[in-house]
C-alpha positions in Angstrom: 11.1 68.6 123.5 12.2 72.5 123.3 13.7 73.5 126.4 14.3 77.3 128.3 15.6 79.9 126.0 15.9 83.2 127.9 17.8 86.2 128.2 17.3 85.9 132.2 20.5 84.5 134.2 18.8 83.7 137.1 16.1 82.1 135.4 18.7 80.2 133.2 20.3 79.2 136.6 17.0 77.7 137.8 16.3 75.7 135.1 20.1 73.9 135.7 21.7 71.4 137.8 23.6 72.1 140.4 27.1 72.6 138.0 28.0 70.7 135.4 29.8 71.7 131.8 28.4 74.7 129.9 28.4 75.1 126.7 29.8 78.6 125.2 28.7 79.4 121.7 30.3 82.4 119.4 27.7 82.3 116.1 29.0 84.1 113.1 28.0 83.5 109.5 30.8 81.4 108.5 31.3 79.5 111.6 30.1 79.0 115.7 33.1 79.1 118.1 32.6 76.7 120.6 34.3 77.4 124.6 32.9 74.6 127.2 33.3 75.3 131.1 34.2 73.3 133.8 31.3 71.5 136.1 32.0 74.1 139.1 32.0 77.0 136.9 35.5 78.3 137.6 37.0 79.0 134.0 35.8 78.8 130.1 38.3 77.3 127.8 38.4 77.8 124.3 37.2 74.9 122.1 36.7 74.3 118.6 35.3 76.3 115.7 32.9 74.8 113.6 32.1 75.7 110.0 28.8 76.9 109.5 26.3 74.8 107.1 22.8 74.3 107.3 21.1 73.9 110.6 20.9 70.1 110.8 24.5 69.6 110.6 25.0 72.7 112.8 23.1 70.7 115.6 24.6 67.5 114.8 27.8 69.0 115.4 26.7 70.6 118.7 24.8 67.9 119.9 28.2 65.0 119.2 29.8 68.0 121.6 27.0 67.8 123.8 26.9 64.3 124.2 30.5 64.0 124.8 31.2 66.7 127.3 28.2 65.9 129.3 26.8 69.3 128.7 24.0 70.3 130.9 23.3 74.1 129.5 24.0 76.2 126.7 25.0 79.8 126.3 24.8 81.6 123.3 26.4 85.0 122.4 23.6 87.6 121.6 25.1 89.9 119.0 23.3 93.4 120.5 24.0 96.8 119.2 26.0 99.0 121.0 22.8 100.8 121.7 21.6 97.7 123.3 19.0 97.5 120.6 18.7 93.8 118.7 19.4 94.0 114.7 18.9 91.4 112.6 22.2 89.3 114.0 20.4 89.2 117.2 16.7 88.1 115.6 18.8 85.4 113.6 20.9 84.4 117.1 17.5 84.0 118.8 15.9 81.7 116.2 18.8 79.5 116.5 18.2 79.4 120.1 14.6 78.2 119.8 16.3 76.0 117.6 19.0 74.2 119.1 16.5 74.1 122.5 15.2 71.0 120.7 18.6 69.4 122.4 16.5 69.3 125.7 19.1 72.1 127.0 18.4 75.4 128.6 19.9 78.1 127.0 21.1 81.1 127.9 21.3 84.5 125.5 23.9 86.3 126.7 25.1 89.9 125.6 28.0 89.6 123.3 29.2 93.2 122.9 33.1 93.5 122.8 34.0 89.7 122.8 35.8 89.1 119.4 37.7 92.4 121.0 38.2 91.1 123.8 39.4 87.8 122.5 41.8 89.9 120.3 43.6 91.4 123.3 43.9 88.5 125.1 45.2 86.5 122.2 47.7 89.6 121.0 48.8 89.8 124.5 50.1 86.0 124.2 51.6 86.5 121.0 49.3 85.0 118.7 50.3 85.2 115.5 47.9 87.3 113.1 47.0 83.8 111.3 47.0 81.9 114.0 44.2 84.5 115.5 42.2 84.6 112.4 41.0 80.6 113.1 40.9 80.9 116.6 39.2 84.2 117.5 35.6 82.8 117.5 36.5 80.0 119.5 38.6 82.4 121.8 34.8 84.8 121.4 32.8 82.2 122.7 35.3 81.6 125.6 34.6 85.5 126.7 31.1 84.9 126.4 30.7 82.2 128.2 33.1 83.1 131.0 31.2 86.2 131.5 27.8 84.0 132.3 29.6 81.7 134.5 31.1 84.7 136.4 27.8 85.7 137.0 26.0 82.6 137.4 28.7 81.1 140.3 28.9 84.6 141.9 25.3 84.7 142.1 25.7 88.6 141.2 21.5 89.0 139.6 
């Protein structure tokens, strides 16, 4: 059963338990960066990044980290333009949405402008090394991402 995909925080928020671990997602063509939250919504933590395949074993992967972590909501970075206008990252981001709803999860497209440079920054500013940046930045992505929804969703700042 395919569950809320919207673009709407409040609506997202509705549609969720009181709390519980979110689950950040960066989506790039050659992998998904994966951040989870804790259950009060404080801070997003960088996860794993998964190499991208086909779309079962995309969900299998995200549903084992489901299924672990106790997720109760997912929130998936929505590559806009800087315009604000979607391309055709976005379209592709939204039909994974309706895709992955089929986990039973609400999920929540959230604007991803400036996260990989934002991640880049933070990570440079802790003395990454440039390799050690190059596998971690999606994961580190879909850490901004998702800490950027839970700052909004906790503060209650519609």
């Amino acid at each position: 059963m395919a569950a809320l995909v919207t673009e709407s925080a409040p609506e997202f928020r509705d549609a969720l338990p009181e709390g519980g671990v979110l689950l950040g997602l960066d989506l790039g063509t050659k992998t998904i960066g994966v951040a989870t939250c804790d259950p009060g919504w404080s801070y997003a933590t960088a996860g794993k990044t998964l190499a991208r395949g086909k779309f079962a074993a995309d969900r299998a992967a995200i549903e084992a980290i489901v299924r672990d972590r106790r997720v109760a909501g997912l929130v998936v970075g929505l590559p806009l333009n800087m315009d604000g206008s979607s391309g055709p990252r976005a379209q592709a981001t939204r039909a994974f949405a309706r895709n992955i709803a089929v986990l039973g999860l609400p999920v929540l497209l959230w604007d991803e402008r400036w996260s990989s440079a934002s991640a880049e920054r933070d990570m440079i500013a802790q003395d990454f090394s440039r390799a050690k940046r190059a596998t971690r930045i999606d994961s580190h992505a879909a850490a901004v991402i998702l800490q950027g929804a839970i700052d909004r969703l906790a503060g209650g700042l519609f």
